[in-house]
C-alpha positions as CSV (number, residue, x, y, z in Angstrom):
1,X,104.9,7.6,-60.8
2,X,107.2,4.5,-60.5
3,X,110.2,3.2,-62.2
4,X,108.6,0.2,-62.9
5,X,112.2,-1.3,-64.2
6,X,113.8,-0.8,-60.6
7,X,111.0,-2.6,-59.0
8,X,111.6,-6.4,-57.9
9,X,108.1,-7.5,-58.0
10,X,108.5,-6.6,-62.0
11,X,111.9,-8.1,-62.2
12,X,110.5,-11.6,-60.5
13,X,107.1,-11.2,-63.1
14,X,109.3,-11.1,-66.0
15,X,111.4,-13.7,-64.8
16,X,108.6,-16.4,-64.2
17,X,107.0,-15.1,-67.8
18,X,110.3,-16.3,-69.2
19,X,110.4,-19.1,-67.6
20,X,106.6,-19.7,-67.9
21,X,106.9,-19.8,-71.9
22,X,110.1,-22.4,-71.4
23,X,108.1,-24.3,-69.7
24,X,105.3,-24.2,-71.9
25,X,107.1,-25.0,-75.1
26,X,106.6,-28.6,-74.8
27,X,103.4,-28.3,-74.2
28,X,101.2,-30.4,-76.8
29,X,100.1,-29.1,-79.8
30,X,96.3,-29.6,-78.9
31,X,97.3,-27.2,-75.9
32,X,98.8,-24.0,-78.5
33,X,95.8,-22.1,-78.6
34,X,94.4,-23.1,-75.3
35,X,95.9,-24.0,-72.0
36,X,99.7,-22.8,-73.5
37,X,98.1,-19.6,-75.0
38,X,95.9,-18.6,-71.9
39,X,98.9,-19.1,-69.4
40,X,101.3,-17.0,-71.7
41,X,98.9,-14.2,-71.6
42,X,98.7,-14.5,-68.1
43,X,102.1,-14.6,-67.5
44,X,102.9,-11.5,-69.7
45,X,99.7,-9.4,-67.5
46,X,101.4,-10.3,-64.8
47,X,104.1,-7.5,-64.8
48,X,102.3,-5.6,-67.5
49,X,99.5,-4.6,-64.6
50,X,102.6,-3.0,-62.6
51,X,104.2,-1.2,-65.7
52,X,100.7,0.5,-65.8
53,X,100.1,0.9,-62.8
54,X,103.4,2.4,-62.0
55,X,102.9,4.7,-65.1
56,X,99.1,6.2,-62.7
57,X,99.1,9.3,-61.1
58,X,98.7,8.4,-57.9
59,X,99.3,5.3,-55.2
60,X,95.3,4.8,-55.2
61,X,95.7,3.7,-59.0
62,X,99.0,1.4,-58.4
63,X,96.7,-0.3,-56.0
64,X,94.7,-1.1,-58.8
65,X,96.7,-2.3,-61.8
66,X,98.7,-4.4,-58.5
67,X,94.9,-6.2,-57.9
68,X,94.6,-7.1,-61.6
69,X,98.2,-8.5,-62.1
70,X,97.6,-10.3,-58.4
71,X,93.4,-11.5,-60.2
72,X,96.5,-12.8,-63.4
73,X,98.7,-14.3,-60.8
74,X,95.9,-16.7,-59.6
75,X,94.6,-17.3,-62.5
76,X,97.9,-18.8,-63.6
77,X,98.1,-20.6,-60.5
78,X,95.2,-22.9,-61.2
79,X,96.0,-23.0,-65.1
80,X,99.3,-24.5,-63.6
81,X,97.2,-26.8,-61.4
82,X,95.3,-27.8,-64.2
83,X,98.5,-28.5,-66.3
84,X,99.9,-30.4,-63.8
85,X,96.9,-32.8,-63.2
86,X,96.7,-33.3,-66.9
87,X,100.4,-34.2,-67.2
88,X,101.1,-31.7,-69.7
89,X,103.4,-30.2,-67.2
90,X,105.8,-32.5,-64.7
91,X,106.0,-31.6,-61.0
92,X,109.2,-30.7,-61.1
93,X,108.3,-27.9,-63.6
94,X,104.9,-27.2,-61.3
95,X,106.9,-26.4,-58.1
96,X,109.6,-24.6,-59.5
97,X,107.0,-22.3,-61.2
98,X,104.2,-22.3,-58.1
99,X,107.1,-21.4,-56.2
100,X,108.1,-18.2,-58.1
101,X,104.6,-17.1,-58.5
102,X,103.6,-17.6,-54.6
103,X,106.6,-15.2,-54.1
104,X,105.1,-12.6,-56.4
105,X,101.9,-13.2,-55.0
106,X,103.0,-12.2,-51.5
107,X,104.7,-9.3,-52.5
108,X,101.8,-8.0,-54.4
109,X,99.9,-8.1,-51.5
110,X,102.0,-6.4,-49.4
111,X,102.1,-3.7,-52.0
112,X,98.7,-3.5,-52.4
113,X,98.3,-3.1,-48.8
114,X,101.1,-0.1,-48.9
115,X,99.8,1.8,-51.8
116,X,95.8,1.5,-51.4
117,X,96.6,2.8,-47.1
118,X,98.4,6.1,-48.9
């Protein structure tokens, strides 16, 4: 088991969740319970797949809960895609969050690649 709390990867997924719902705030009203509610929840799995995981038995099972949150991280990735070529969200917002997320998204996969080799 992990401290989940001392990991960066969790730190940065929090972070961009924070940010992510900042962001989001403006978002149209039409949006609340569908393009601003399904990127929130994404967002939020994001570093709640590596609490789990990190809360598994063994490496084997991090591997897994790090493939669902890095399966959450693209999904938010094209939701912010989407946002942006609606003009819900400007591109100053879009790079500033893309760019936090491809940084977690490398780092999952690197972890993946640690843990699922143990």
């Amino acid at each position: 088991m992990h401290n989940f709390k001392e990991l960066k990867i969790w730190q940065k997924g929090i972070q961009l969740a924070v940010d992510l719902y900042k962001h989001s705030e403006s978002f149209p009203d039409t949006e609340k319970f569908g393009l601003t509610s399904q990127m929130r929840r994404c967002a939020v799995s994001i570093p709640s797949n590596i609490a789990e995981g990190c809360g598994r038995k063994t490496d084997k099972d991090l591997s897994k809960f790090l493939a669902h949150s890095l399966g959450s991280q693209y999904e938010l990735e094209t939701q912010l895609i989407i946002s942006k070529e609606i003009q819900i969200l400007d591109n100053e917002s879009f790079e500033s969050l893309t760019s936090e997320l491809n940084e977690i998204q490398k780092m999952t996969r690197t972890l993946i690649k640690k843990f699922s080799n143990v």
